[in-house]
Steps between C-alpha positions, in 0.01 A plus 500: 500500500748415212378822349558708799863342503575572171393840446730552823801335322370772214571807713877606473706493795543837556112537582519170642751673769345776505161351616741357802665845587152595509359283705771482739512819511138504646589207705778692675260838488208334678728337771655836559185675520262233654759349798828710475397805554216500742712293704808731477249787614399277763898413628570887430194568796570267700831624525411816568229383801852293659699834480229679662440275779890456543522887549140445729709243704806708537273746663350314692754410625642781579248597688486215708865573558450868567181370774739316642724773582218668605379271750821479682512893528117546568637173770793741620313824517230355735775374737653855480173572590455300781822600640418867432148415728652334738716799580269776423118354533158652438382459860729599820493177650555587839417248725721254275797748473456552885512141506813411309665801679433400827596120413878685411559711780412144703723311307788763529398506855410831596186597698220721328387808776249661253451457158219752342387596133481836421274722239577396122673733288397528138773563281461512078503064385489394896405521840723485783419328842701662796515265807671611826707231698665433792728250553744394806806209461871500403684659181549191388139429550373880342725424205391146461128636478596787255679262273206239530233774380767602197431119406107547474408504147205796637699826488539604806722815599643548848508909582539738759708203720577611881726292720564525851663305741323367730693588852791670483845368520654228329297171619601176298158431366500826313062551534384791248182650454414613105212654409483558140231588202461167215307642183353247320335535163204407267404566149233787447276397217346845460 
């Protein structure tokens, strides 16, 4: 061992630092090339997988967003377009419109003489249902009724309106008779 020590003390310091720069040198080059880097190319990935499923998140987001929005319009649509059925349905409905008709001319207090569907008309997006009434009671009464079946959300048209009194001369209670066409509607799927 002394020999080891002094031929070591024999080599001049210039090799002697040398040897150190050297070894260092590979010290520093196998840290760099064994830990640094691999884990720099490791950071630099991962990195690049974050920024990718930031940008995935943003979109998805956005899209959640945007189906959002689209839920409350596909939501408001179909109660346009239960409003939009409700006054112009698939099926004539008759006996119900007949129904609700009959329920405002006795609520407005007028009496019904005849009330009578007629043949449908076909028209280009919809059919139209003529019905032929007859009704007896006051003006106030007859425009009572008229403004009651404005109020239905079922279009319904009052045409062809006739009013007569009912004896002549000027008695207080002021009896009319109206007949009158109401043209309903529904939708024509063909």
């Amino acid at each position: 061992m002394n020999e080891l020590i002094d031929r070591f003390n024999s080599v001049p310091l210039t090799q002697k630092v040398l040897v150190l720069f050297l070894v260092m040198a590979g010290i520093v080059t196998a840290y760099f090339l064994m830990l640094y880097q691999p884990t720099s190319d490791e950071i630099a990935q991962l990195q690049q997988e974050a920024s990718s499923l930031d940008r995935e998140e943003d979109r998805l987001r956005a899209v959640r967003e945007s189906q959002a929005e689209l839920e409350a319009q596909l939501q408001e649509l179909n109660q346009q377009l239960q409003v939009a059925r409700e006054k112009l349905p698939e099926s004539a409905e008759i006996p119900d419109l007949l129904q609700r008709v009959y329920n405002q001319a006795k609520t407005a207090g007028l009496t019904i003489e005849t009330f009578r569907r007629n043949n449908e008309v076909a028209q280009t997006d919809f059919i139209e249902i003529p019905v032929s009434m007859e009704l007896t009671g006051s003006f106030d009464e007859v425009a009572n009724f008229f403004f009651f079946v404005g109020r239905m959300t079922r279009i319904i048209n009052i045409e062809d309106l006739n009013i007569r009194r009912q004896s002549s001369g000027m008695t207080p209670d002021g009896g009319l008779n109206v007949s009158a066409r109401a043209t309903t509607y529904r939708w024509s799927p063909d």
